[in-house]
py3Dmol code that shows the C-alpha trace and the ligand (Angstrom):
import py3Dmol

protein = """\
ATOM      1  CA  UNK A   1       0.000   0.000   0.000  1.00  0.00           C
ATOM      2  CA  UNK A   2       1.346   3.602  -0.669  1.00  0.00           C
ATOM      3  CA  UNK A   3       1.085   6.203   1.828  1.00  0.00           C
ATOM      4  CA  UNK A   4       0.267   9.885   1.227  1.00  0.00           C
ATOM      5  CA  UNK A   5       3.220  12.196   2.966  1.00  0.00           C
ATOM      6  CA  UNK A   6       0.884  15.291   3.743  1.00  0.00           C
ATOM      7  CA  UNK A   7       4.184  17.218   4.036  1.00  0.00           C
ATOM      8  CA  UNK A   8       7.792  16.810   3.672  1.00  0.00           C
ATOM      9  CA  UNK A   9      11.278  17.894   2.638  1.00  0.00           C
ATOM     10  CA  UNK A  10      12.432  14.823   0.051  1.00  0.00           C
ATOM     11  CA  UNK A  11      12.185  15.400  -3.431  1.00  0.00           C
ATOM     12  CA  UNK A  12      12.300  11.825  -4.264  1.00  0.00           C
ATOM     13  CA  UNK A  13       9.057  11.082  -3.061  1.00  0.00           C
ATOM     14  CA  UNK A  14       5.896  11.659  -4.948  1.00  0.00           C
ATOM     15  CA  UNK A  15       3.698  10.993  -3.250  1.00  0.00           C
ATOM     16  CA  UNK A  16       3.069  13.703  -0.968  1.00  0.00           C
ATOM     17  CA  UNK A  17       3.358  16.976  -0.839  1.00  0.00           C
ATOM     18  CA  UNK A  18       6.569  18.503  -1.444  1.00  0.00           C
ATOM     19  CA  UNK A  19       7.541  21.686   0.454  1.00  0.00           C
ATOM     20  CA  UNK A  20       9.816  24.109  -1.549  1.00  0.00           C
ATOM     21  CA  UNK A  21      12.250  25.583  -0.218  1.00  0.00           C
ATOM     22  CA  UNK A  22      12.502  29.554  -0.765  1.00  0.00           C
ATOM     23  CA  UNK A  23      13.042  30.718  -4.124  1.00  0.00           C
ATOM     24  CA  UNK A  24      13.113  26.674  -5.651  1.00  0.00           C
ATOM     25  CA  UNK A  25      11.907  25.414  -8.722  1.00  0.00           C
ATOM     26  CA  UNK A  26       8.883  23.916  -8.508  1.00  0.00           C
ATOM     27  CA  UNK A  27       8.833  19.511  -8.966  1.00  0.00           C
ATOM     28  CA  UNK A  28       6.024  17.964 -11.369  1.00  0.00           C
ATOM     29  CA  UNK A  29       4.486  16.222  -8.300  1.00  0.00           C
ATOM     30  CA  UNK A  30       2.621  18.365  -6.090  1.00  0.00           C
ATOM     31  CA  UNK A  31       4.040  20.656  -4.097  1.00  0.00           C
ATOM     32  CA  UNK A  32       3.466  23.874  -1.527  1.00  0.00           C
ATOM     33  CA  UNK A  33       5.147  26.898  -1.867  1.00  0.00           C
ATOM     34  CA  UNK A  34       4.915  29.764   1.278  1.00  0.00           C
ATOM     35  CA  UNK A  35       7.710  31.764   3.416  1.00  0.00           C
ATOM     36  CA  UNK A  36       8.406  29.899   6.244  1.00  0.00           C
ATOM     37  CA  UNK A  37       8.986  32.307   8.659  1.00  0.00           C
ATOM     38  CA  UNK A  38      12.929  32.162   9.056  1.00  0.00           C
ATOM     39  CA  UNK A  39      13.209  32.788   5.918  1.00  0.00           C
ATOM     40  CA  UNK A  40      11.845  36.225   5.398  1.00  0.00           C
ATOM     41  CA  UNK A  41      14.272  38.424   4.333  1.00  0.00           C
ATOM     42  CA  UNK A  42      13.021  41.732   5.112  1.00  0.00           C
ATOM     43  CA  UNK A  43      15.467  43.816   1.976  1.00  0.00           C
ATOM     44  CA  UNK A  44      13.677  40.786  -0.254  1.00  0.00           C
ATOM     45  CA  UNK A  45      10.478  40.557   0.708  1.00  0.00           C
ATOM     46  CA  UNK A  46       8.397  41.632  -2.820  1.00  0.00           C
ATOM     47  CA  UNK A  47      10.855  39.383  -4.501  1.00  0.00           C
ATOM     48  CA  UNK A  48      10.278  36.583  -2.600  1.00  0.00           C
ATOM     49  CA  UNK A  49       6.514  37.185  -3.091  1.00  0.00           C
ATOM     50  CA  UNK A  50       6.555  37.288  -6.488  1.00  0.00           C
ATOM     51  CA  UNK A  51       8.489  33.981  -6.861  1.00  0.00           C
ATOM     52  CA  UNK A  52       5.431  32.713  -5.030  1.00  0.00           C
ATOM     53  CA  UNK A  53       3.040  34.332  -7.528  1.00  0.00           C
ATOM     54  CA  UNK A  54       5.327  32.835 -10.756  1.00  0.00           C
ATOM     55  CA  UNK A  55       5.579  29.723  -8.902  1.00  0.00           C
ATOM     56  CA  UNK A  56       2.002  28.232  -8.442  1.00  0.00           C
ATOM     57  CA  UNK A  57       1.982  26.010 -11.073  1.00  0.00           C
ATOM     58  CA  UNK A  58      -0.284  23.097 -11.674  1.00  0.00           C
ATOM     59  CA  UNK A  59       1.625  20.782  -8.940  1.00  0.00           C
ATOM     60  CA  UNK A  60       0.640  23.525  -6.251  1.00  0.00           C
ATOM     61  CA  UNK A  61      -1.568  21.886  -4.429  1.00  0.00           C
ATOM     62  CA  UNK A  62      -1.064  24.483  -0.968  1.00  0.00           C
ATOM     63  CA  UNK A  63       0.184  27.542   0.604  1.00  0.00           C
ATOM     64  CA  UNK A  64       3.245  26.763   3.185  1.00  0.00           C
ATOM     65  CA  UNK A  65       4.835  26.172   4.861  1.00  0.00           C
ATOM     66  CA  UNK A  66       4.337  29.669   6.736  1.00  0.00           C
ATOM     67  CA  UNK A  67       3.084  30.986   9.878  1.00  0.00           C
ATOM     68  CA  UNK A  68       4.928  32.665  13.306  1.00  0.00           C
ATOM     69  CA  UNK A  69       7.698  31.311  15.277  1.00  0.00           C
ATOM     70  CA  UNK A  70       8.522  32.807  18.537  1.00  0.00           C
ATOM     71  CA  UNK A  71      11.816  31.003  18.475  1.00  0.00           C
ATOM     72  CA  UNK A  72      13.351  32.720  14.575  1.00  0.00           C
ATOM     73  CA  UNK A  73      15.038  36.361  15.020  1.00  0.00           C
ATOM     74  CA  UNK A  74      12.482  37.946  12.729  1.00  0.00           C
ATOM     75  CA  UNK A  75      10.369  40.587  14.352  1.00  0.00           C
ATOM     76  CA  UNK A  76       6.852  39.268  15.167  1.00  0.00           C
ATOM     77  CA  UNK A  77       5.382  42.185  13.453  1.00  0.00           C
ATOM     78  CA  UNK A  78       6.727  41.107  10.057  1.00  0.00           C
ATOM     79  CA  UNK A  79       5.924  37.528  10.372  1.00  0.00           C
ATOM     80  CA  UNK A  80       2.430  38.845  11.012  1.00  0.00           C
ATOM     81  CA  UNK A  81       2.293  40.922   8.475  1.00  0.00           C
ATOM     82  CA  UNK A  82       4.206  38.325   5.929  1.00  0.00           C
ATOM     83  CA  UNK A  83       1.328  35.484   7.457  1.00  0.00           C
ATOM     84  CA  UNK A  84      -1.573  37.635   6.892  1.00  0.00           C
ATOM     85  CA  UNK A  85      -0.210  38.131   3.121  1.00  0.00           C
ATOM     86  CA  UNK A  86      -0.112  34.599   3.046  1.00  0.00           C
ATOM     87  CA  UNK A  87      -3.092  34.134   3.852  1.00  0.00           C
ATOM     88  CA  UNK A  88      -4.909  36.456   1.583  1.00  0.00           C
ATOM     89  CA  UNK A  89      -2.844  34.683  -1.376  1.00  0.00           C
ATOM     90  CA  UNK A  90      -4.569  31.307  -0.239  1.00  0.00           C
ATOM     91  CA  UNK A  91      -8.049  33.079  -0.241  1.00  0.00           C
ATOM     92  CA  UNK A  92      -7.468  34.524  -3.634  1.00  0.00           C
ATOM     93  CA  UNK A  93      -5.588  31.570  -5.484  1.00  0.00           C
ATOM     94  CA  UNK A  94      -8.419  28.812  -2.953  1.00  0.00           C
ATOM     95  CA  UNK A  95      -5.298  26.860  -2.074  1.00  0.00           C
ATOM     96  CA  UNK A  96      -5.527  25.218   1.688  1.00  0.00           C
ATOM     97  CA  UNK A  97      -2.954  26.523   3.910  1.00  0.00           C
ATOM     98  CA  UNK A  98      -0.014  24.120   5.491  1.00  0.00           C
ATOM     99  CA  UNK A  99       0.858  25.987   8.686  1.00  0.00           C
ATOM    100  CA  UNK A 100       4.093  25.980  10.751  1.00  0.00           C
ATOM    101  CA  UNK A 101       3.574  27.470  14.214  1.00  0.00           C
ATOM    102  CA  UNK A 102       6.356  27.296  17.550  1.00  0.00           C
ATOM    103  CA  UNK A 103       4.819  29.015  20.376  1.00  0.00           C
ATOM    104  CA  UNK A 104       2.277  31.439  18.939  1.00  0.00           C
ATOM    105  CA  UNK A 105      -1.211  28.968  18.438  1.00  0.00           C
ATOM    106  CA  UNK A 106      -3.499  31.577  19.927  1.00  0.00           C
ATOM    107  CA  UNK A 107      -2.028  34.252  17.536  1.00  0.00           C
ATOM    108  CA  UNK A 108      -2.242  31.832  14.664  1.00  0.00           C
ATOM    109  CA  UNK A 109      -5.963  31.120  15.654  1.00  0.00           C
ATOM    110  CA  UNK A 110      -6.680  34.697  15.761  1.00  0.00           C
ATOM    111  CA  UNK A 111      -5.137  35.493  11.820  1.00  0.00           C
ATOM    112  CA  UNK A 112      -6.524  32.399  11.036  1.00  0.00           C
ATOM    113  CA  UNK A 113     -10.397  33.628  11.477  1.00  0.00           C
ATOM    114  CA  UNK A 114      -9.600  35.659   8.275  1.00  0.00           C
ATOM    115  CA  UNK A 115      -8.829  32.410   6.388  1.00  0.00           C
ATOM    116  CA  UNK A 116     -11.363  31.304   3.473  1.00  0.00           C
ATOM    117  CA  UNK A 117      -9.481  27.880   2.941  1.00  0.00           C
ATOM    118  CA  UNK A 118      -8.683  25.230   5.362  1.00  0.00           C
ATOM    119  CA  UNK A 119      -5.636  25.425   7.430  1.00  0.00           C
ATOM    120  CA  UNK A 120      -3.428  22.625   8.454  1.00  0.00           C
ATOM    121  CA  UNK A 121      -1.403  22.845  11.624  1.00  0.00           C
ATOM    122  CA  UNK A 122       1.781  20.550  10.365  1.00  0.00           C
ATOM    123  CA  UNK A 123       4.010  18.789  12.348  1.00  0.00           C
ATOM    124  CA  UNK A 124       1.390  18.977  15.878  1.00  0.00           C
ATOM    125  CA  UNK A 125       3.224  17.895  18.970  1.00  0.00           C
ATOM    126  CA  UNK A 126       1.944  19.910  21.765  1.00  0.00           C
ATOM    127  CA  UNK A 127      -0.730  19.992  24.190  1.00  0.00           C
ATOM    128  CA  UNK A 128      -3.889  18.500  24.508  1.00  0.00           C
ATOM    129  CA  UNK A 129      -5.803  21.791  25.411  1.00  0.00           C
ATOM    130  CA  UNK A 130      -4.048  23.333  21.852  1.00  0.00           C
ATOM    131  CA  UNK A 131      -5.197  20.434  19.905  1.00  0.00           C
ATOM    132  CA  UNK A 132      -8.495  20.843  20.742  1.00  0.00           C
ATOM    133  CA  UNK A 133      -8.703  24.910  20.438  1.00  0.00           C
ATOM    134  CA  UNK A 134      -7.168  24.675  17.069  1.00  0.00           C
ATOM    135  CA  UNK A 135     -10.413  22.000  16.110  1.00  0.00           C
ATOM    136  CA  UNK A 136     -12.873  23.798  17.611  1.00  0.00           C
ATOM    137  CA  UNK A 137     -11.794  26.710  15.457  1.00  0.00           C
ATOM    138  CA  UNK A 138     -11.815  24.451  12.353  1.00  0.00           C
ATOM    139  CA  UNK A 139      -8.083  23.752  12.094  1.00  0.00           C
ATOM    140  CA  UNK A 140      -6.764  20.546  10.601  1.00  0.00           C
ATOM    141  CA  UNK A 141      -3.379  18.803  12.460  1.00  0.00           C
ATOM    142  CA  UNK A 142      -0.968  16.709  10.709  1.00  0.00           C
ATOM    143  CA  UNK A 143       1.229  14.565  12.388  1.00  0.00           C
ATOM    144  CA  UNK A 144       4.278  13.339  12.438  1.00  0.00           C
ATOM    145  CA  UNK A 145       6.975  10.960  14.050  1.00  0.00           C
ATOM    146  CA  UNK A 146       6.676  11.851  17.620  1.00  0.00           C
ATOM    147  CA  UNK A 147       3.148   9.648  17.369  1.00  0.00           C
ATOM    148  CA  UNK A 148       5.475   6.649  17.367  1.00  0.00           C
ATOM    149  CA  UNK A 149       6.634   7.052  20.961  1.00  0.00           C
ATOM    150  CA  UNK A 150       5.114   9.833  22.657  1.00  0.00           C
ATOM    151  CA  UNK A 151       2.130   8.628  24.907  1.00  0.00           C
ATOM    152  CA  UNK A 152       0.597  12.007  25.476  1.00  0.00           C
ATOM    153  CA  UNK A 153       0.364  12.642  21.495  1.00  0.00           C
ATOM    154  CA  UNK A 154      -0.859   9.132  20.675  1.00  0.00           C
ATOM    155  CA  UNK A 155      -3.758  10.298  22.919  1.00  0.00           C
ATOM    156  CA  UNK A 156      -4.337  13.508  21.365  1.00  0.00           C
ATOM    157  CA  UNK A 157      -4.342  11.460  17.750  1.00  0.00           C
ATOM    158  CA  UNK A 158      -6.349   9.109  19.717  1.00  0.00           C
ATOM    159  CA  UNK A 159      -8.971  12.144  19.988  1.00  0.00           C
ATOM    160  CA  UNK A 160      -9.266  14.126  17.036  1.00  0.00           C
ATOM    161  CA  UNK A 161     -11.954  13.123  15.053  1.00  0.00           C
ATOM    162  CA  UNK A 162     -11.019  11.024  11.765  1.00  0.00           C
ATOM    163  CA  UNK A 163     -11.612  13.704   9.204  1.00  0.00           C
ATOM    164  CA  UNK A 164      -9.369  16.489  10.730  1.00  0.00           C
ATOM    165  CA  UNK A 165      -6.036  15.131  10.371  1.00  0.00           C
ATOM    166  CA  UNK A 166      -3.150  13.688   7.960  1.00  0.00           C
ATOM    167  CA  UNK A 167       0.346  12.012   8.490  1.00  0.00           C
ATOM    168  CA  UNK A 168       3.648  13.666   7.250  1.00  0.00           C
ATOM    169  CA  UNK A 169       7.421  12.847   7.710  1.00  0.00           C
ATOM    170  CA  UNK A 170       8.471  16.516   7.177  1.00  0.00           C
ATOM    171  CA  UNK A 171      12.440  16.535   7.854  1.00  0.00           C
ATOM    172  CA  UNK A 172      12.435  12.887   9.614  1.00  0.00           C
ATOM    173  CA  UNK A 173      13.659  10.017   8.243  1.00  0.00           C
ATOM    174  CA  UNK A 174      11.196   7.125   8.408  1.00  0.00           C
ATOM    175  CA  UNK A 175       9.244   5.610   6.646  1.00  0.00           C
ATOM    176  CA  UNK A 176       5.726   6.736   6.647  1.00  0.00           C
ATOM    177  CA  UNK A 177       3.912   3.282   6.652  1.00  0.00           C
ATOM    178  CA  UNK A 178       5.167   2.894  10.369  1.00  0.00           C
ATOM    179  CA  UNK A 179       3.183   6.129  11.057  1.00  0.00           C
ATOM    180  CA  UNK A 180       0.110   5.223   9.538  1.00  0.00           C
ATOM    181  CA  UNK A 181       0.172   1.640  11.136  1.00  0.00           C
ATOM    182  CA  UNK A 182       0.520   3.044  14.793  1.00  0.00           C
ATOM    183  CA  UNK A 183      -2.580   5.373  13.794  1.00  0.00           C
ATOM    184  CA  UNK A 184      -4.848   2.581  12.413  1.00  0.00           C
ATOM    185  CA  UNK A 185      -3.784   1.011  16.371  1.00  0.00           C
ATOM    186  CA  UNK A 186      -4.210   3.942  18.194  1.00  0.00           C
ATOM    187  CA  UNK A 187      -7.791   4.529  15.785  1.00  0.00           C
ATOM    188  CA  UNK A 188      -8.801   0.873  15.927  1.00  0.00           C
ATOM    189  CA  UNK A 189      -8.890   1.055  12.287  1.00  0.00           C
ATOM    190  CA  UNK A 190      -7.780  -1.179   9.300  1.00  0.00           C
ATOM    191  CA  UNK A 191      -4.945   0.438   7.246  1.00  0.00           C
ATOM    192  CA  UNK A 192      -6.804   0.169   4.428  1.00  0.00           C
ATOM    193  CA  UNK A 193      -9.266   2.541   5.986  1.00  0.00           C
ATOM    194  CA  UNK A 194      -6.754   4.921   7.599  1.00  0.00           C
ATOM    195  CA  UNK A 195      -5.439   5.439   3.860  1.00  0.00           C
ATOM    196  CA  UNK A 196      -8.812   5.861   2.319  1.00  0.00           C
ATOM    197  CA  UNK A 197      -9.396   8.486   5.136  1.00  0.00           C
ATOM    198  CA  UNK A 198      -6.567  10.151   4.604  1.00  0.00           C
ATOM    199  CA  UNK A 199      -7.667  10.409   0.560  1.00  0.00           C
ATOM    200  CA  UNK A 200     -11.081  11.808   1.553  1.00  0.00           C
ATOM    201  CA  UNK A 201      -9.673  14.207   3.792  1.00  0.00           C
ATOM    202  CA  UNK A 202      -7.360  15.475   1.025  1.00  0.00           C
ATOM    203  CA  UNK A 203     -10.398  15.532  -1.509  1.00  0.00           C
ATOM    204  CA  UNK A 204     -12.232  17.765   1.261  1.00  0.00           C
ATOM    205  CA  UNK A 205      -9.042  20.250   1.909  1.00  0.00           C
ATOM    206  CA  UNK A 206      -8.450  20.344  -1.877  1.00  0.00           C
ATOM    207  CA  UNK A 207     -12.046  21.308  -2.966  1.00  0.00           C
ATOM    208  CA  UNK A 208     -12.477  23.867   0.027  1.00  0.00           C
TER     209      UNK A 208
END
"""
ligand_1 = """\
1
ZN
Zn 8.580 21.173 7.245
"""
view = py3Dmol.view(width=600, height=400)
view.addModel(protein, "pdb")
view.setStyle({"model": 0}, {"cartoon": {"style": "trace"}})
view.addModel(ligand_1, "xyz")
view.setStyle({"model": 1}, {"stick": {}})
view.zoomTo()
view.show()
């Protein structure tokens, strides 16, 4: 069975979604394209904008990875400011958003409420209370390794509801079946299902 990698770093696999890095040519498998926020370069910024508006080919399938950090240099103010452009490109192009956020979920819930597309908190490893603010204000999670060993996540996963999530390997290296067979566990689910969940919930996010 082949696994869908809702977000990662590798351009060798296809099947997934393929985050560029900043100013990167675009694969012909899908991809997202966003300024992650330790890369905004202040002196750059309309260039790097406009290599996201020449970049969203056909493969773009989101916006991202982009949101705040508290832990990057870069003034909070511009990440806002950089986010909230983001954002508005998402509404305008109806791309879902893949979101990368250290620190700064109630601000990211806040910019979020002027989202028109679905946003997808990637790489979720924090608290319970979090995980369930982000889903009552409509926010998808995506998880990733940490499921595999850490007990207070595999109850979070355990928790949020079957058609708000996916599975990624972002930077790790692993392979992704692992992940998806400790989820169909932890869900009480066949694999089989898990996968065709995972498909559905990508239909939904694509279409809106
Ligand atoms: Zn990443």
């Amino acid at each position: 069975m082949e696994f869908f990698d809702f977000h990662h770093h590798k351009k060798y696999i296809r099947n997934g979604i393929y985050n560029l890095n900043i100013e990167q040519i675009p694969p012909d498998s899908p991809y997202s394209i966003g300024i992650h926020p330790q890369d905004i370069d202040v002196a750059h910024l309309e260039q790097q904008f406009s290599w996201m508006e020449d970049t969203m080919f056909q493969n773009c399938f989101a916006i991202g990875e982009c949101g705040l950090d508290s832990l990057v240099s870069i003034d909070q103010k511009i990440q806002e400011e950089v986010f909230l452009r983001q954002i508005k490109m998402a509404n305008e192009v109806e791309k879902p958003m893949i979101i990368h956020c250290v620190r700064k979920f109630y601000e990211v819930i806040s910019l979020g409420k002027k989202a028109e597309q679905p946003m997808i908190i990637h790489g979720f490893n924090k608290k319970r209370q979090i995980a369930e603010d982000l889903l009552a204000n409509n926010f998808y999670l995506s998880f990733g390794k940490a499921v595999l060993y850490n007990l207070s996540l595999q109850d979070i996963v355990k928790n949020t509801p079957l058609n708000k999530f996916f599975l990624e390997t972002d930077n790790e290296d692993f392979n992704i079946g692992e992940l998806y067979l400790k989820v169909s566990e932890i869900k009480e689910i066949s694999l089989g299902q898990l996968n065709e969940q995972i498909l559905e919930n990508l239909h939904t996010i694509k279409n809106g």
